[in-house]
TIDO-373731 format. One line per field, with one value per residue: residue number from 1; y, z, x of N, C-alpha, C in turn. Coordinates in nm, 2 decimals. Layout:
BEGIN
num: [NUM; ...]
ny: [Y; ...]
nz: [Z; ...]
nx: [X; ...]
cay: [Y; ...]
caz: [Z; ...]
cax: [X; ...]
cy: [Y; ...]
cz: [Z; ...]
cx: [X; ...]
This chain:
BEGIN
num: [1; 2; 3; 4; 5; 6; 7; 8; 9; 10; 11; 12; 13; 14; 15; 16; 17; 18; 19; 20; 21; 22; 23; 24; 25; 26; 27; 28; 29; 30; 31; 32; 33; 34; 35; 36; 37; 38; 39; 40; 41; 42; 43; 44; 45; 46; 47; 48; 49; 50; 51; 52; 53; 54; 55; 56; 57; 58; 59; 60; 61; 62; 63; 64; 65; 66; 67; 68; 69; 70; 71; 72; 73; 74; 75; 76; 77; 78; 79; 80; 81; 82; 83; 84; 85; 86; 87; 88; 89; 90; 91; 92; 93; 94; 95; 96; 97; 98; 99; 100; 101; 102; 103; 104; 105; 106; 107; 108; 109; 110; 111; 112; 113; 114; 115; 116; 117; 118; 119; 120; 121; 122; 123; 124; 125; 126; 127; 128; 129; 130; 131; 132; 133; 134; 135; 136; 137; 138; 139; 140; 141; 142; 143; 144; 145; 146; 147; 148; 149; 150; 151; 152; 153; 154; 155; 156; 157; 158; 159; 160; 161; 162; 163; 164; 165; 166; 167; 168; 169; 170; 171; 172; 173; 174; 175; 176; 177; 178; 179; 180; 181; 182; 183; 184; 185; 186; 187; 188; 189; 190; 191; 192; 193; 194; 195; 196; 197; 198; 199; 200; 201; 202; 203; 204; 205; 206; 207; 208; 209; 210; 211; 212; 213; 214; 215; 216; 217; 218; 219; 220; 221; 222; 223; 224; 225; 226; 227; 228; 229; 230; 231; 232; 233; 234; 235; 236; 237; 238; 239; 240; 241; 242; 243; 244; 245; 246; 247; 248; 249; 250; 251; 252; 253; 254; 255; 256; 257; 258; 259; 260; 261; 262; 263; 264; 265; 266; 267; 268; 269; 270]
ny: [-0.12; 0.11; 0.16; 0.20; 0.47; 0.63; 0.60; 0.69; 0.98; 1.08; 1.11; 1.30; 1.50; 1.59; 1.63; 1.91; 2.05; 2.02; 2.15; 2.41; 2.48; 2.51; 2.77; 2.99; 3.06; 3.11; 3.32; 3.49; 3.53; 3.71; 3.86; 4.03; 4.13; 4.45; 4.72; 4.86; 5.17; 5.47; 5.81; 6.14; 6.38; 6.73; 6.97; 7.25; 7.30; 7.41; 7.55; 7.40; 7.54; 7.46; 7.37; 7.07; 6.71; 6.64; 6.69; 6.89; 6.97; 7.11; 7.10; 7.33; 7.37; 7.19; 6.92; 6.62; 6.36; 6.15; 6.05; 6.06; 5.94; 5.72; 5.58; 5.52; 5.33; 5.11; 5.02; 4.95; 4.74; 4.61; 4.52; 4.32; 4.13; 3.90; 3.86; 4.05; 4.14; 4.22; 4.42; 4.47; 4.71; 4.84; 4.91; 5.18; 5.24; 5.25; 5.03; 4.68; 4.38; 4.19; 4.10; 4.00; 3.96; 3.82; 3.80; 3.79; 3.87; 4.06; 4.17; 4.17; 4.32; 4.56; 4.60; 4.74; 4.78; 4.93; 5.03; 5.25; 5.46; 5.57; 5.78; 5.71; 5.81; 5.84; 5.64; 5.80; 5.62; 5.49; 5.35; 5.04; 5.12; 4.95; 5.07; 5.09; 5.11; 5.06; 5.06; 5.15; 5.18; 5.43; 5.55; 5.62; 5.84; 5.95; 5.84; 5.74; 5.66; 5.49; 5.52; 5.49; 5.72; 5.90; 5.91; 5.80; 5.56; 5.72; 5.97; 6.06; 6.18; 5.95; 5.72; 5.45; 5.28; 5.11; 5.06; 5.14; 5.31; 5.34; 5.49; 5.71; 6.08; 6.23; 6.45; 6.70; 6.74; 6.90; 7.19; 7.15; 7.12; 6.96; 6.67; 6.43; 6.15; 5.82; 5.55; 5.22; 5.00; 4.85; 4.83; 4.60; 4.66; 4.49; 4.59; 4.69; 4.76; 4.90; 5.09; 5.36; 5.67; 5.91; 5.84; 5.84; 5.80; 5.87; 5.99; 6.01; 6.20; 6.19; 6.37; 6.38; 6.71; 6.91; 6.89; 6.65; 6.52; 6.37; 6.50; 6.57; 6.61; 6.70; 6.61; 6.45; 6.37; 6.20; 6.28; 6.16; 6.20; 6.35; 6.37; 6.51; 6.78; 6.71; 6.97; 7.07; 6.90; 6.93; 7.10; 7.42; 7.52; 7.52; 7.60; 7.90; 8.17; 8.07; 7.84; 7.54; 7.34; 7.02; 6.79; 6.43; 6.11; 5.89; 5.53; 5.24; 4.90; 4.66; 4.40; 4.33; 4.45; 4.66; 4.98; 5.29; 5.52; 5.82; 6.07; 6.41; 6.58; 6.70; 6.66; 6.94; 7.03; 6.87]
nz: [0.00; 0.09; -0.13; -0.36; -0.25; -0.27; -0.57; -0.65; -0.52; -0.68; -0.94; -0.88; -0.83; -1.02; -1.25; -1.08; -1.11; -1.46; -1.49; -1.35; -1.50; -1.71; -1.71; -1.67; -1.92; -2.07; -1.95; -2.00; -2.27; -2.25; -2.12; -2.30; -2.44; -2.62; -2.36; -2.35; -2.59; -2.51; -2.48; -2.48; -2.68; -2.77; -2.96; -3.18; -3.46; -3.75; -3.94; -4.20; -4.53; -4.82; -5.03; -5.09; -5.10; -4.94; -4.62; -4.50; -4.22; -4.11; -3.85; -3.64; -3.40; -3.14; -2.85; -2.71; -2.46; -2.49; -2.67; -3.05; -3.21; -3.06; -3.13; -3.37; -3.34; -3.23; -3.37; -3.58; -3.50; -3.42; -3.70; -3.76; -3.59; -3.64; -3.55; -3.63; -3.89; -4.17; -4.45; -4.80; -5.06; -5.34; -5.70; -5.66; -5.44; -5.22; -4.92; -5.00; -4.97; -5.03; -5.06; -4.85; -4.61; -4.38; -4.22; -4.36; -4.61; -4.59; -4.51; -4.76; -4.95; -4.86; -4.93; -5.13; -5.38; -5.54; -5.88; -5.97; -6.16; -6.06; -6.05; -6.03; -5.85; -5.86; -6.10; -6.31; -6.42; -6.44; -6.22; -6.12; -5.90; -5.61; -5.47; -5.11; -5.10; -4.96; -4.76; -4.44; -4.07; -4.02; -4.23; -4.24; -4.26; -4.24; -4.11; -4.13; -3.96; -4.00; -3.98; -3.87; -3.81; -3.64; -3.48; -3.22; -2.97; -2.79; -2.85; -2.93; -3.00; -3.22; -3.26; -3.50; -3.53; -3.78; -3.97; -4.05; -4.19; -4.33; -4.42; -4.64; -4.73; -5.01; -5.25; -5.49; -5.69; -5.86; -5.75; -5.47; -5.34; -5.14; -5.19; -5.14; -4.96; -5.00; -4.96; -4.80; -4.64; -4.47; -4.13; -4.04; -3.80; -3.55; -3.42; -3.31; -3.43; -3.33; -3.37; -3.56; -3.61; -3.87; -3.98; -4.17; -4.35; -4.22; -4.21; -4.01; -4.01; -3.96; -3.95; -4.05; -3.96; -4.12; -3.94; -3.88; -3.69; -3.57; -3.61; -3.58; -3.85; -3.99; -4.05; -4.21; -4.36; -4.48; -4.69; -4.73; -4.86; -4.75; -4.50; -4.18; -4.17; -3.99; -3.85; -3.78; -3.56; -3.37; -3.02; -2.98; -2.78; -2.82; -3.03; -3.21; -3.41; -3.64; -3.53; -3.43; -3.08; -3.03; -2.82; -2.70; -2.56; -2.67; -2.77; -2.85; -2.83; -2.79; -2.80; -2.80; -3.07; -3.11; -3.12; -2.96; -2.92; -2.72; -2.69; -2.56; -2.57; -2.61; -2.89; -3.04; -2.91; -2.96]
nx: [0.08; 0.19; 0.36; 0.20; 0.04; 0.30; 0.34; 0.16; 0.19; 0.42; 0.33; 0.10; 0.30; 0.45; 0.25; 0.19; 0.43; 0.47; 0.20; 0.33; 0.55; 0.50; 0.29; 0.42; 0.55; 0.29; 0.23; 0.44; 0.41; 0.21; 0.33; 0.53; 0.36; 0.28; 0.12; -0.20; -0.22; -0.35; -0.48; -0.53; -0.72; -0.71; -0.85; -0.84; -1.03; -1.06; -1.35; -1.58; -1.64; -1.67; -1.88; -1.96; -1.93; -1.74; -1.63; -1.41; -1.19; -0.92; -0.67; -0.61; -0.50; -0.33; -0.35; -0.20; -0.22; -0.03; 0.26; 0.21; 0.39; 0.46; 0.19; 0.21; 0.45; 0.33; 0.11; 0.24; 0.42; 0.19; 0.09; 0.32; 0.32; 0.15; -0.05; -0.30; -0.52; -0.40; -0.38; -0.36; -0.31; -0.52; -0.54; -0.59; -0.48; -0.67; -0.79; -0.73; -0.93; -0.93; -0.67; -0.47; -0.21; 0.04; 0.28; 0.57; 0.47; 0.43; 0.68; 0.78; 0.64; 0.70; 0.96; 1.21; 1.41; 1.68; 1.89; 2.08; 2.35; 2.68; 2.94; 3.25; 3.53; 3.79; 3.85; 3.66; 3.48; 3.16; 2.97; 2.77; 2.54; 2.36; 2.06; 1.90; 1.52; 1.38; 1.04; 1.05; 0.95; 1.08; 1.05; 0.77; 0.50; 0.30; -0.05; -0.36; -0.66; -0.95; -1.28; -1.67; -1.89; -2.11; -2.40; -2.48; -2.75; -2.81; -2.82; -2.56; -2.19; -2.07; -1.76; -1.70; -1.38; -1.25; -1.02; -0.69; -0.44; -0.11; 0.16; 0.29; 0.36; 0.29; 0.46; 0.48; 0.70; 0.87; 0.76; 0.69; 0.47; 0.20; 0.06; -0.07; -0.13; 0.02; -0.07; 0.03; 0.02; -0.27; -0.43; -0.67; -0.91; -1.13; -1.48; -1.76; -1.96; -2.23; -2.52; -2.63; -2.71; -2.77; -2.51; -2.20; -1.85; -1.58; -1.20; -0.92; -0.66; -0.29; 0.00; 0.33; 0.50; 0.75; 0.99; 0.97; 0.77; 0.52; 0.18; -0.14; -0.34; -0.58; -0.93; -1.14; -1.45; -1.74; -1.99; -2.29; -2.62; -2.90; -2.74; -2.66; -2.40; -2.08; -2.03; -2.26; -2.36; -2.18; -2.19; -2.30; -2.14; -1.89; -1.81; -1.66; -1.67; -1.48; -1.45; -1.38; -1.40; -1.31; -1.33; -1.14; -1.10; -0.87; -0.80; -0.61; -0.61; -0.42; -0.41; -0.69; -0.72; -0.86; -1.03; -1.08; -1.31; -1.39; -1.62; -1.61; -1.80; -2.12; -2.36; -2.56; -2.92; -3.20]
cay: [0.00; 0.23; 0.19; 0.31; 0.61; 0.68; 0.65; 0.83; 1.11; 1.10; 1.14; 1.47; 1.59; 1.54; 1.74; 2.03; 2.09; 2.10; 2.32; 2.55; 2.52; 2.56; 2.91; 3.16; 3.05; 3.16; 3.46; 3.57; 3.59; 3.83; 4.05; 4.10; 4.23; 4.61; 4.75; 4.95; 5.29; 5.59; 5.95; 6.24; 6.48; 6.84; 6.99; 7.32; 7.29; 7.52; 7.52; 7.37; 7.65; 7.46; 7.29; 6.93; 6.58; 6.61; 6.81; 6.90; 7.03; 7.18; 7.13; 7.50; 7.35; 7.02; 6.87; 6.51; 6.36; 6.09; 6.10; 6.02; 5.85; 5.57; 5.51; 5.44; 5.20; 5.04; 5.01; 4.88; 4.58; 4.49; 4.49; 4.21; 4.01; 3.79; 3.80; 4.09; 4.14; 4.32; 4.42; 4.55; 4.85; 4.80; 5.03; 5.33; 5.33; 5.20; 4.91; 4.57; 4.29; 4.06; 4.07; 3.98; 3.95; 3.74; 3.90; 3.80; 3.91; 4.25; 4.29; 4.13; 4.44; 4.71; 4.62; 4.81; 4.83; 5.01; 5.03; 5.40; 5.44; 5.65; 5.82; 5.68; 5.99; 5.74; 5.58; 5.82; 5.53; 5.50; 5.18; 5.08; 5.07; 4.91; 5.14; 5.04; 5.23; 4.99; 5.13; 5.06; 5.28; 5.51; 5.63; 5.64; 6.02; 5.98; 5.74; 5.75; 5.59; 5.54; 5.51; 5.50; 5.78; 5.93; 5.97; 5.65; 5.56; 5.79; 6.10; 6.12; 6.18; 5.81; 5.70; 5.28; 5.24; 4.96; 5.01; 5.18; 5.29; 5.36; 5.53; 5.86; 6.20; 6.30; 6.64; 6.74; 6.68; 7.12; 7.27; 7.08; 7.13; 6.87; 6.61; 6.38; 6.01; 5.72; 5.41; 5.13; 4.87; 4.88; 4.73; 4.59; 4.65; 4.50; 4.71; 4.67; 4.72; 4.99; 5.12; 5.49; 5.72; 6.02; 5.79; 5.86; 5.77; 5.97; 6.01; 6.08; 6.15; 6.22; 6.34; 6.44; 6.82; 6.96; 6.89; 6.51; 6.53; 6.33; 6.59; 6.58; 6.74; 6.73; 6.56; 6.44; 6.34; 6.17; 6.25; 6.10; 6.27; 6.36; 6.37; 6.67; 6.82; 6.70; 7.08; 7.11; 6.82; 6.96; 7.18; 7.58; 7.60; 7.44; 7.67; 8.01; 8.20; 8.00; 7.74; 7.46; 7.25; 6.90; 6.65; 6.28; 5.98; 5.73; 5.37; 5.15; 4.79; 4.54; 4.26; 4.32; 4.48; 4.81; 5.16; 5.29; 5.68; 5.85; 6.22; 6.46; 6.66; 6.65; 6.68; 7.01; 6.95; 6.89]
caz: [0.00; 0.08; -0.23; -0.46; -0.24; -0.33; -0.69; -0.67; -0.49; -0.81; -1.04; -0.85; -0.83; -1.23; -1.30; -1.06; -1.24; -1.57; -1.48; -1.33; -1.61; -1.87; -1.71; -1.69; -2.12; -2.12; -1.89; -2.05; -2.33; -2.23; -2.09; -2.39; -2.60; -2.58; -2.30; -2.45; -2.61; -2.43; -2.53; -2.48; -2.78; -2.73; -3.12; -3.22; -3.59; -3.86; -4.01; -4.34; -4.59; -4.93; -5.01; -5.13; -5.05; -4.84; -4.53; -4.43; -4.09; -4.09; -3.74; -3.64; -3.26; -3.12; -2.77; -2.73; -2.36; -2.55; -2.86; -3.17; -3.23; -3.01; -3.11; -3.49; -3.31; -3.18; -3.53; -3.69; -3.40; -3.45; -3.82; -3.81; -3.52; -3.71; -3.49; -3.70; -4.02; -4.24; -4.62; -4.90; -5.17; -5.45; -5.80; -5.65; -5.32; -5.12; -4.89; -5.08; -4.85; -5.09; -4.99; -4.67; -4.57; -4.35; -4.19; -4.42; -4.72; -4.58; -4.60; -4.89; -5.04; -4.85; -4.97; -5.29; -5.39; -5.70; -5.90; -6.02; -6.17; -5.96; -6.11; -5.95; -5.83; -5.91; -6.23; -6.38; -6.45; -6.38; -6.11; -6.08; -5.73; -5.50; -5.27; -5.06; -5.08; -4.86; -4.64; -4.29; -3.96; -4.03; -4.31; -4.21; -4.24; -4.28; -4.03; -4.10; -3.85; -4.10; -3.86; -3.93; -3.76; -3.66; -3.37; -3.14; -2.96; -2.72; -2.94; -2.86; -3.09; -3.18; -3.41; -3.48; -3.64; -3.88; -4.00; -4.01; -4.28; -4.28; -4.56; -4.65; -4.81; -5.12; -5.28; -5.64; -5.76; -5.91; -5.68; -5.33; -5.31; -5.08; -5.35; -5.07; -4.93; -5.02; -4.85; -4.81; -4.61; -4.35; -4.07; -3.98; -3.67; -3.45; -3.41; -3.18; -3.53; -3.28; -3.47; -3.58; -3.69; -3.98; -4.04; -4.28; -4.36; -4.12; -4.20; -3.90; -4.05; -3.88; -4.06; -4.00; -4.01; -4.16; -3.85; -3.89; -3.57; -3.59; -3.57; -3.61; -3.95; -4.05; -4.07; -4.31; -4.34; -4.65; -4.65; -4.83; -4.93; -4.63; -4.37; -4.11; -4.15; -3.86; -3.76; -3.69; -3.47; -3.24; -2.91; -3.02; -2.68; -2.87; -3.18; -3.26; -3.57; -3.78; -3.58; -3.32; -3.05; -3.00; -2.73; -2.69; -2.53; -2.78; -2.69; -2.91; -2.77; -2.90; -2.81; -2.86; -3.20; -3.15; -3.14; -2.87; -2.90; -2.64; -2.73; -2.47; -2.59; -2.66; -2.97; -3.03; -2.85; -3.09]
cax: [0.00; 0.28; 0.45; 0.09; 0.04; 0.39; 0.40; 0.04; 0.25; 0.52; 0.22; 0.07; 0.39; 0.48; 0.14; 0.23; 0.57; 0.43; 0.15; 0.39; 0.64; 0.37; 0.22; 0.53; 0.51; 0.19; 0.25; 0.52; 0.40; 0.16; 0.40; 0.60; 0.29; 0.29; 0.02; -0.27; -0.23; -0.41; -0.45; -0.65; -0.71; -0.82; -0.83; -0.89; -1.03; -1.13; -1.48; -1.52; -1.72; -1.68; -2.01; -1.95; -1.95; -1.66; -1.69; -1.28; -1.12; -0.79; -0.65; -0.54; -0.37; -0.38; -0.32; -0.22; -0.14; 0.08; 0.32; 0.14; 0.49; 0.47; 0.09; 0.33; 0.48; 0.22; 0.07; 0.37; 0.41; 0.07; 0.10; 0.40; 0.31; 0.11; -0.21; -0.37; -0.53; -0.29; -0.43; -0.26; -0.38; -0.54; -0.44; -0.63; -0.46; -0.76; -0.80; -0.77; -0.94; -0.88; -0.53; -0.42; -0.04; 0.13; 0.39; 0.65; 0.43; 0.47; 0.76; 0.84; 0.58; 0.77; 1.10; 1.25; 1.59; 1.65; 1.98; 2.19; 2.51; 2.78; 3.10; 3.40; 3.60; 3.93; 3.85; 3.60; 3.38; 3.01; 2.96; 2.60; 2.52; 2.23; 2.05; 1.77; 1.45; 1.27; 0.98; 1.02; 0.86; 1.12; 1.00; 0.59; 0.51; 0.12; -0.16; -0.49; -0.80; -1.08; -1.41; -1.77; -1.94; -2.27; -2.48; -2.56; -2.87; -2.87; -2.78; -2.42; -2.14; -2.00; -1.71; -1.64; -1.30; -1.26; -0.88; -0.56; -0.35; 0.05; 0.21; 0.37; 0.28; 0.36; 0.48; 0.54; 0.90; 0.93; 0.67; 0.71; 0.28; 0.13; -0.05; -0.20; -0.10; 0.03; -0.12; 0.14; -0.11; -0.42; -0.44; -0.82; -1.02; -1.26; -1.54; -1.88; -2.11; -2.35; -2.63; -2.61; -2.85; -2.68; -2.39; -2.08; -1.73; -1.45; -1.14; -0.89; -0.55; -0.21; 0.11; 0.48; 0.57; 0.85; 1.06; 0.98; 0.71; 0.38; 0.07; -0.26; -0.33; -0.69; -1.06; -1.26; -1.62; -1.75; -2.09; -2.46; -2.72; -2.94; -2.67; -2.64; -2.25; -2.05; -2.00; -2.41; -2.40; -2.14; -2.26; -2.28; -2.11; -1.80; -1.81; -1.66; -1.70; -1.43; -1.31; -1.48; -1.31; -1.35; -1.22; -1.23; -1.05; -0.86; -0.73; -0.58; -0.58; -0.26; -0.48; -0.85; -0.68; -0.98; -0.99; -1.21; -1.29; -1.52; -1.58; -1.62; -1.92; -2.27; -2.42; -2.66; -2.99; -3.29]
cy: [0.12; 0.25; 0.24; 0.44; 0.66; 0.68; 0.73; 0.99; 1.19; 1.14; 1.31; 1.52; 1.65; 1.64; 1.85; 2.11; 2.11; 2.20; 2.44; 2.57; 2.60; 2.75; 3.02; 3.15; 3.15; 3.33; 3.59; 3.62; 3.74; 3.93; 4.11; 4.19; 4.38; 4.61; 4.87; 5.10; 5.38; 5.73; 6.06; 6.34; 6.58; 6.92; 7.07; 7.32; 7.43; 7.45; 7.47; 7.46; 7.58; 7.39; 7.17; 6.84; 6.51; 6.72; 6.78; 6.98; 7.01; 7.19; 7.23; 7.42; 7.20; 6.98; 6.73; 6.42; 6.22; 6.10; 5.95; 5.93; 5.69; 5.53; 5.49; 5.32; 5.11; 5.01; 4.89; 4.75; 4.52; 4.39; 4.33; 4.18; 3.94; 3.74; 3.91; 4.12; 4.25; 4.31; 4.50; 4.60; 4.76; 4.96; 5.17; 5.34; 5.27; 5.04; 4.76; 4.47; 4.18; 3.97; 4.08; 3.92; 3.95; 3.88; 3.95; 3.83; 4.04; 4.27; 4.26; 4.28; 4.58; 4.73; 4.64; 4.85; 4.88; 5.02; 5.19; 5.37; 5.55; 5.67; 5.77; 5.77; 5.92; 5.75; 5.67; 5.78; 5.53; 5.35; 5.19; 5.02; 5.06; 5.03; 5.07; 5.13; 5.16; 5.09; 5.06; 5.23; 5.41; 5.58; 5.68; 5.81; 6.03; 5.85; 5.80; 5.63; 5.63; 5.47; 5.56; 5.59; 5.87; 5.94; 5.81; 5.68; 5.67; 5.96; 6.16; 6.10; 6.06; 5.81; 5.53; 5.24; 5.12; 4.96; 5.14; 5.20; 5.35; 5.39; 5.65; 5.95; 6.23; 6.39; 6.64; 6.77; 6.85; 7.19; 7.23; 7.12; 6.98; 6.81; 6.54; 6.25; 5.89; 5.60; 5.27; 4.99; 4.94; 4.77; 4.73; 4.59; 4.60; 4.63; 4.67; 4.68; 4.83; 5.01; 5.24; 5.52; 5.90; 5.98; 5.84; 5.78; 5.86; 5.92; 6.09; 6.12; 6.25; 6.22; 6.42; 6.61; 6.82; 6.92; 6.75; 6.47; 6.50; 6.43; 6.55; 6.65; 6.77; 6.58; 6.55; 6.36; 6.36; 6.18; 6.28; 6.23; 6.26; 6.36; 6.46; 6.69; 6.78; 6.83; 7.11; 6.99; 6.84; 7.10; 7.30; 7.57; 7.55; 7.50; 7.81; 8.06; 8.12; 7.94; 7.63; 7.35; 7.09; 6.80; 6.54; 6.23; 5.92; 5.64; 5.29; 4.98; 4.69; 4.40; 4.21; 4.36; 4.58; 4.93; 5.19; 5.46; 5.70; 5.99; 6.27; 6.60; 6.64; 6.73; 6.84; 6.97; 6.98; 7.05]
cz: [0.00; -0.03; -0.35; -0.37; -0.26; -0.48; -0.70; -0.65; -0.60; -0.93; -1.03; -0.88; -0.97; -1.31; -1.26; -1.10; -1.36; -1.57; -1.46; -1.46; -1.72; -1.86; -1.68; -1.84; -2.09; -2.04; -1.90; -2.21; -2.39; -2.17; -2.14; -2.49; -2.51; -2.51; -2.40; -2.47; -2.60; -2.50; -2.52; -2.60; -2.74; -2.90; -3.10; -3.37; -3.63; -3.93; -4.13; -4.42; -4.74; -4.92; -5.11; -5.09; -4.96; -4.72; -4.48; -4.35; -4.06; -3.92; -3.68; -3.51; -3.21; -2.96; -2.74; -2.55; -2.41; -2.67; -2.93; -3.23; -3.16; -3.07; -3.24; -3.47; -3.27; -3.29; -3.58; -3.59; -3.44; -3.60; -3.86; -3.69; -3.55; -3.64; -3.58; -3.81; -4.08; -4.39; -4.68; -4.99; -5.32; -5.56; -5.74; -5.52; -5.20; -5.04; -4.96; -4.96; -4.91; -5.10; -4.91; -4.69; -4.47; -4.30; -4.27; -4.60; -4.70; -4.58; -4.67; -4.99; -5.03; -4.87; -5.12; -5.29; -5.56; -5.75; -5.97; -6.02; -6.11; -6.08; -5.98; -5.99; -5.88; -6.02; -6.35; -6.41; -6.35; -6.34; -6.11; -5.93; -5.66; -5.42; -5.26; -5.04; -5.03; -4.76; -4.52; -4.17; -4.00; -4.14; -4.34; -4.21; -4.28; -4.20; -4.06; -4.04; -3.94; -4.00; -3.97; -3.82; -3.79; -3.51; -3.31; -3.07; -2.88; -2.78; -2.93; -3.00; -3.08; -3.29; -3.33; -3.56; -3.72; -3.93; -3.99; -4.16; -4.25; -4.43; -4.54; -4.76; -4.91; -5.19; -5.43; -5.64; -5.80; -5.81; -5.52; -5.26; -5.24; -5.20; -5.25; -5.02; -4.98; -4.99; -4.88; -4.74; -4.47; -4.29; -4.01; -3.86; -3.63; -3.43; -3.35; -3.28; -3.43; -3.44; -3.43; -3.68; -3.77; -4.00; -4.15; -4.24; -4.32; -4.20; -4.11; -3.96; -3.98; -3.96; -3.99; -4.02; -4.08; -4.03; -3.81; -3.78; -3.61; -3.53; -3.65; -3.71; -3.98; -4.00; -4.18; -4.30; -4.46; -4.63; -4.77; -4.84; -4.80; -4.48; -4.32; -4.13; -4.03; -3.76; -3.72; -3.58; -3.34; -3.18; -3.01; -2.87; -2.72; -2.98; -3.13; -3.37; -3.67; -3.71; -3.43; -3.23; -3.05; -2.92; -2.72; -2.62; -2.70; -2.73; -2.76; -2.84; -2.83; -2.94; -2.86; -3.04; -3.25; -3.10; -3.06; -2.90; -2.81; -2.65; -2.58; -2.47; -2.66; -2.79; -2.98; -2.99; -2.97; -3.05]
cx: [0.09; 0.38; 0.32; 0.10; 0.18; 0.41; 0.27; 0.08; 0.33; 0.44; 0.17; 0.15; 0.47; 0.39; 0.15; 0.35; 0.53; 0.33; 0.23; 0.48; 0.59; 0.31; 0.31; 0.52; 0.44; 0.16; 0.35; 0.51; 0.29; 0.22; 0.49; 0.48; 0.26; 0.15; -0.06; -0.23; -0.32; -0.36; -0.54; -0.63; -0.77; -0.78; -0.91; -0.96; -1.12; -1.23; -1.48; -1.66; -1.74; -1.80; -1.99; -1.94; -1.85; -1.61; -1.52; -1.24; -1.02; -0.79; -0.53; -0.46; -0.46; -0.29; -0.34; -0.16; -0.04; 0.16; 0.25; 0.27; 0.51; 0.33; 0.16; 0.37; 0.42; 0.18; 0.12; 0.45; 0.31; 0.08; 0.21; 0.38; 0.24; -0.04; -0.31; -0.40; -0.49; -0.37; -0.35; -0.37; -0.40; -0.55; -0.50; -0.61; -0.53; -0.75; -0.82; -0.85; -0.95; -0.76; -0.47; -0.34; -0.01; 0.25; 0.51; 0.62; 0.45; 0.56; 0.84; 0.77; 0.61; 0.91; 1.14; 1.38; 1.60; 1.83; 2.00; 2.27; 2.56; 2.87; 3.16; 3.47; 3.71; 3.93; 3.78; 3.53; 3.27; 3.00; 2.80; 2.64; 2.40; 2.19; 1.91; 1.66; 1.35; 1.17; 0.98; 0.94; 0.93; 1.07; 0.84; 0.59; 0.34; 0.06; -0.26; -0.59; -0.91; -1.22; -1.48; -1.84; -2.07; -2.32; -2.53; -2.70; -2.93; -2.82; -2.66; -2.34; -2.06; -1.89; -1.66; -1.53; -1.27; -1.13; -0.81; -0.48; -0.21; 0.09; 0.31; 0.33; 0.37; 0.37; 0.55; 0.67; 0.96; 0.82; 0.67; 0.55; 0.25; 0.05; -0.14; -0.14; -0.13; 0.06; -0.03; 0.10; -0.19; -0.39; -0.58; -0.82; -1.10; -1.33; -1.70; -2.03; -2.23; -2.37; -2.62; -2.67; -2.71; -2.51; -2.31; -1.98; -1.64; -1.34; -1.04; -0.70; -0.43; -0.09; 0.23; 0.49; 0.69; 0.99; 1.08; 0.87; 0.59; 0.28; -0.05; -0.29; -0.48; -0.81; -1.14; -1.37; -1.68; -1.88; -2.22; -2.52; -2.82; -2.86; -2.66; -2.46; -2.21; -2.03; -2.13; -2.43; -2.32; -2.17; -2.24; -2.21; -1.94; -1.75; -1.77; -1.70; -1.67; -1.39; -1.44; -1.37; -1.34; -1.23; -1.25; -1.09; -0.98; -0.77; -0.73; -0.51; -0.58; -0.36; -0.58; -0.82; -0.83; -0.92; -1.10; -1.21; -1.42; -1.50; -1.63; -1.76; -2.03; -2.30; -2.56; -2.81; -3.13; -3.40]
């Protein structure tokens, strides 16, 4: 009898070692993935006056309680750790969702090496030489958060992001004029699907200055036929002549792989 309750004992003890071995794994790999990204925005913007199907707001000053640089990097982890859905462009730029990449499909699509010939200062002779014009983070100079926005049930201002794009801006070659951005892949979102009443398509987009510094540049708002402008749905206690503020919450979470926004002001009252 005393030799079963002893190998019974060798048994327990066999199972409590691998459990324990097994859960620092699984604990550690929860404590290499990045903790969620936080941020408060407080945005002065300018009115938009042109009348068309795309309602734009120029952000005149911007306050952010994190850098818009780490939330880059946060992006650009998710994008190649192989748990989120990454999409590549199709010929006009836009989200393909027909093409989804793998980690090592990305960046087989962000790598570009190009060949030029050099003068050799020595010989006089023209060497062709490799350079690398690979896109990697360092060279991101444009984020846009494309959300579906509108008014939720209880009349509040909502936005549901659905993806991500990473790219860089581009400027005419003799004029150095802003042309617009060029999307390099999206990364999809989780999104909660609420039900919203004067819905559109947002665009939230964020781009490098001159000094290389991620800023808040603008707003856009794609909007149907019957929709109210997003400038008549926020407070008049929120509006000047030419410019309106708006604040909100944003939280980018590694894991859930969503975008949470909670704005900070009510909607004008009917």
């Amino acid at each position: 009898m005393g030799t079963v309750k002893y190998k019974l004992y060798l048994i327990c003890l066999c199972l409590v070692i691998c459990s324990c071995n097994n859960q620092p794994s699984a604990l550690s790999d929860e404590a290499h993935r990045p903790s969620d990204w936080t941020s408060t925005f407080e945005l002065d913007l300018g009115l938009d006056s042109i009348s068309d199907e795309i309602e734009h707001h120029e952000v005149i000053s911007a306050k952010t309680s994190n850098s818009l640089e780490s939330l880059v990097d946060q992006i650009w982890k998710m994008a190649f750790s192989g748990d989120a859905r990454v999409y590549g462009t199709n010929a006009f730029g836009e989200m393909d969702q027909s093409n989804e990449l793998e980690p090592d499909d990305l960046l087989t699509i962000l790598k570009e090496l190009d060949t030029i010939s050099i003068e050799d200062i020595h010989s006089g002779e023209f060497v062709d030489t490799v350079i690398d014009l690979s896109f990697n983070i360092k060279s991101v100079s444009a984020l846009v958060i494309f959300s579906k926005f509108g008014l939720n049930d209880r009349g509040e201002l909502a936005a549901e992001p659905y993806a991500i794009s990473i790219g860089r801006q581009v400027f005419e070659e003799e004029t150095g004029k802003f042309r617009g951005i060029s999307n390099k892949f999206f990364v999809g979102l989780k999104s909660s699907d609420q039900e919203m009443s004067n819905s559109c398509d947002q665009r939230f987009c964020l781009m490098t200055d001159s000094l290389g510094i991620m800023r808040v540049s603008h707003l856009d708002f794609y909007q149907g036929s019957n929709i109210l402008p997003f400038q008549e749905l926020v407070s008049e206690a929120q509006k000047s002549n030419d410019s309106m503020n708006l604040n909100f919450d944003l939280s980018l979470g590694y894991i859930d792989q969503r975008i949470v926004i909670k704005f900070k002001q009510l909607p004008v009252e009917a």
